[in-house]
TORDO-745773 format. One record per residue: residue in three letters; x negated, y, z of N, C-alpha, C in turn. Coordinates in steps of 0.001 Angstrom, whole numbers, padded with zeros to 6 digits, always signed. Layout:
% residues N
alaXYZXYZXYZ/...
% end
This chain:
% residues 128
unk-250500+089583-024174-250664+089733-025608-249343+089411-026278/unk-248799+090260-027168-247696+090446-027606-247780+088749-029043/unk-246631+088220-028472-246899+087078-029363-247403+085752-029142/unk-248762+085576-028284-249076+084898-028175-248990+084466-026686/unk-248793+082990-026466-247907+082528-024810-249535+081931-024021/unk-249915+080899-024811-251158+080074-024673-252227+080128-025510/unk-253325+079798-024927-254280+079990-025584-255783+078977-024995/unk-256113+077665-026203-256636+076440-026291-258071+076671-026438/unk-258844+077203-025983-260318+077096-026447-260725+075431-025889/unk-261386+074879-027428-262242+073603-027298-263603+073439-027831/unk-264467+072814-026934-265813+072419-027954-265065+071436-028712/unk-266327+070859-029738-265809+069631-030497-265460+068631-029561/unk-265963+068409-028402-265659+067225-027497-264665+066908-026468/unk-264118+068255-026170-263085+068316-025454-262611+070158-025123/unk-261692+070090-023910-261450+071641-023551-262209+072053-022745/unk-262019+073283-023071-263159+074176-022388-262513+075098-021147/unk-261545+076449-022251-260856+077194-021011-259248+076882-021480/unk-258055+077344-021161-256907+077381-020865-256376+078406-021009/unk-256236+079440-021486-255528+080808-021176-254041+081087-021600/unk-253373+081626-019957-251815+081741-020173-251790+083310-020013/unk-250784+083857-020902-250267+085637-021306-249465+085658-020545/unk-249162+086108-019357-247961+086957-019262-247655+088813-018824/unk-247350+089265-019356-247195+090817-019183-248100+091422-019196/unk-249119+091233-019810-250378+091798-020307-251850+091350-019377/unk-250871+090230-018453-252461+089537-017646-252343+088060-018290/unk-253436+087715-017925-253929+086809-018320-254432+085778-017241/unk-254297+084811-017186-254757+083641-016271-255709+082412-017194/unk-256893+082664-016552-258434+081517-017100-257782+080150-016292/unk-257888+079133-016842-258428+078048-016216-259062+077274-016865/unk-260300+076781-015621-261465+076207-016628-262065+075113-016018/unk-261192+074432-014841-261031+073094-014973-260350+072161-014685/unk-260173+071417-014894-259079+070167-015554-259318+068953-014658/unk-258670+067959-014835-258516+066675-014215-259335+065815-015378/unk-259675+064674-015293-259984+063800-015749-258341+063325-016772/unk-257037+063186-016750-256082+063004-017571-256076+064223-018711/unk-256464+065254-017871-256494+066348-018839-257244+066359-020064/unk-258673+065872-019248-259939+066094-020399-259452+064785-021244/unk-259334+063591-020677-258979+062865-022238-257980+063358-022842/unk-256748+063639-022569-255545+064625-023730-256435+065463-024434/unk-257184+066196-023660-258185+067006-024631-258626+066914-025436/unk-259527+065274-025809-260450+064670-026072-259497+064375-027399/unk-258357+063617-026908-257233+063118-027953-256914+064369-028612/unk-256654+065638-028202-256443+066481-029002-257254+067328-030262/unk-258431+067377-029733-259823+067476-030825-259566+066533-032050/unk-260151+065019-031481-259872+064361-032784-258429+064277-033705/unk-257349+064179-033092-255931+064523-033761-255719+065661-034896/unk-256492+067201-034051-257132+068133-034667-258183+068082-035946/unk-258935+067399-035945-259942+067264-036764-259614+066409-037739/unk-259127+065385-037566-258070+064090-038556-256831+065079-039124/unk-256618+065950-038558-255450+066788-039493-255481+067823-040055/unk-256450+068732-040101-256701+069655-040689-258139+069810-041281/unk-258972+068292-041524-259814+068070-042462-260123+069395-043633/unk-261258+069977-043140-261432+070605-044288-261205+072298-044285/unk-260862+072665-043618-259782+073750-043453-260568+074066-042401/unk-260708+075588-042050-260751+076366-040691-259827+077095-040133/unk-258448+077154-040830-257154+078146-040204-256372+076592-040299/unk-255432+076652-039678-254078+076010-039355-252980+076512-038385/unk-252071+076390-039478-250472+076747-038604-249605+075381-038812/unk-249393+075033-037656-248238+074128-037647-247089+073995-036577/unk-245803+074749-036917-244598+074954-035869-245251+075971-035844/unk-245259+076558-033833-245901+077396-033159-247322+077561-032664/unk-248044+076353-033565-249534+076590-033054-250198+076820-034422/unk-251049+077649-033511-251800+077837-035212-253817+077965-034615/unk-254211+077896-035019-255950+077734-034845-257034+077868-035547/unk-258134+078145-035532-258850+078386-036003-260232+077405-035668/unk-261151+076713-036413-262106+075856-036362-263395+076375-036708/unk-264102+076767-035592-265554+077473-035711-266674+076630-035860/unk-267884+076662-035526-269023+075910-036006-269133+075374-034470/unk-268921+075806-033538-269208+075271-032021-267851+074745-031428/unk-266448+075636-031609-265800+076200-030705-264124+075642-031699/unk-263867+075461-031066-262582+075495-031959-261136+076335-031076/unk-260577+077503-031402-259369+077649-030502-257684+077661-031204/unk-257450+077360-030400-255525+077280-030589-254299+077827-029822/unk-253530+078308-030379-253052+079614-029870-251522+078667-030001/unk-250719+079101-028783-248963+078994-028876-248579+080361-029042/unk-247876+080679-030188-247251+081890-030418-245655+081424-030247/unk-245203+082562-029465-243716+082435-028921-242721+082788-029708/unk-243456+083485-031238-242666+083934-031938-243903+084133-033326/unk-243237+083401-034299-243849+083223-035342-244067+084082-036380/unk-243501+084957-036141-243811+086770-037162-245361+086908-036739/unk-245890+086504-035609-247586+087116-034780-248472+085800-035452/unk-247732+084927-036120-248981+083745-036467-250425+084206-037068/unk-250104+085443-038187-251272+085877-038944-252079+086867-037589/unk-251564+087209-037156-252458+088113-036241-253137+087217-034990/unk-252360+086465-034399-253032+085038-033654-254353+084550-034096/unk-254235+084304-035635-254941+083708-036443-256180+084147-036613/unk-256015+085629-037216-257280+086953-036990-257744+087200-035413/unk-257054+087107-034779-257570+087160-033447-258520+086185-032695/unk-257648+084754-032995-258406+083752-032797-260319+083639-033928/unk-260030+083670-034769-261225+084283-035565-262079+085241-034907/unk-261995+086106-034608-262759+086575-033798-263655+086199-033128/unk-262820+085696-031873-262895+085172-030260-263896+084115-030521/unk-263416+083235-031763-264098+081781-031808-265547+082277-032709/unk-266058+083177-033491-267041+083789-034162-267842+084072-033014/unk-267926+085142-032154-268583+085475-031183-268620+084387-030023/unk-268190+083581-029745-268389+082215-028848-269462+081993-029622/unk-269376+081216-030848-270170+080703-031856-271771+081342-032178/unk-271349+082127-031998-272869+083341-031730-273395+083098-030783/unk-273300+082558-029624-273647+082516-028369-274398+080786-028262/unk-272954+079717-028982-273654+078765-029485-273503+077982-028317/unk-273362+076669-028270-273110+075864-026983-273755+076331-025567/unk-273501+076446-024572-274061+077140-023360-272913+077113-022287/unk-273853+077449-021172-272870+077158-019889-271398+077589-019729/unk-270635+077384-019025-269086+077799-019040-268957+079469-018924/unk-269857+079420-017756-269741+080973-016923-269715+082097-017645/unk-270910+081093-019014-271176+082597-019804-270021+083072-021275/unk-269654+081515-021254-268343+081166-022254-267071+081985-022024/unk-266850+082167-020614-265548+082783-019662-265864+084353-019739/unk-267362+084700-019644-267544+085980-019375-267118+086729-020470/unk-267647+086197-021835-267518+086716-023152-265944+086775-023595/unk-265395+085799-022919-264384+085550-023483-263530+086522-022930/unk-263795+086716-021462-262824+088137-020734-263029+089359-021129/unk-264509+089363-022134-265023+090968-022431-264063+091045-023582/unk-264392+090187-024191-262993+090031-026014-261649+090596-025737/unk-260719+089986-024594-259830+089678-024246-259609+091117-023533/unk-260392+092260-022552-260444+093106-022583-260250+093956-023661/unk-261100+093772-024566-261745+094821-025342-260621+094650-026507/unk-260254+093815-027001-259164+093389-028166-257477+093623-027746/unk-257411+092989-026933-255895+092536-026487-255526+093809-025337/unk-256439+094525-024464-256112+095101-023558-255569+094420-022517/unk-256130+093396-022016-255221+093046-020932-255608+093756-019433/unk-254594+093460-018905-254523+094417-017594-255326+094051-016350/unk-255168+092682-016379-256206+092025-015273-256550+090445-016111/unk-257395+090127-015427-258072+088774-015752-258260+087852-014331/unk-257399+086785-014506-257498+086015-013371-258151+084686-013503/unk-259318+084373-013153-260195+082834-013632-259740+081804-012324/unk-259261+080857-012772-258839+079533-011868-259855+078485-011891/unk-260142+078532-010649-261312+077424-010973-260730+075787-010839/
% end
């Protein structure tokens, strides 16, 4: 995806998936260490203590969007793509949200159909 490097999907409680861009594939990972999930954990609330109020945020190179379930956050490599990150992330995190807290498998599935269907990516690689 042109623009965007990383990509943060979180419940309110911690992370969920991981997704890295390069050359139009994409790499899932969807699970973590125990150091990870608390950074995670720390990163939600940090998140939520700073953008009180608000469902878009850009700050530097990250910018995010705050859904009713789902919250995601995007590293853009180049900051001309923030508004389109932004709309994109909107999306992604709307239709999660539709679906509504539920197992990972089905979280990953939706999320590769989006990620297909939006971004065009070329392959989809899930790391377990």
């Amino acid at each position: 995806m042109k623009g965007l490097e990383l990509l943060y999907i979180f419940d309110y409680g911690g992370p969920i998936l991981v997704i890295s861009f390069n050359n139009g594939y994409a790499r899932i990972f969807r699970k973590f260490n125990d150091s990870n999930i608390i950074n995670g954990m720390a990163t939600v609330a940090g998140l939520l203590r700073r953008v009180k109020g608000t469902k878009f945020f850009a700050v530097n190179r990250y910018v995010g969007y705050l859904g009713k379930h789902f919250i995601g956050v995007g590293f853009v490599n180049d900051v001309r793509y923030r508004v389109f990150v932004i709309g994109f992330l909107k999306r992604l995190i709307s239709k999660l949200d539709n679906i509504g807290i539920s197992m990972i498998d089905l979280i990953v599935e939706k999320t590769i159909d989006h990620l297909k269907r939006e971004v065009r990516v070329k392959s989809v690689e899930v790391i377990e």
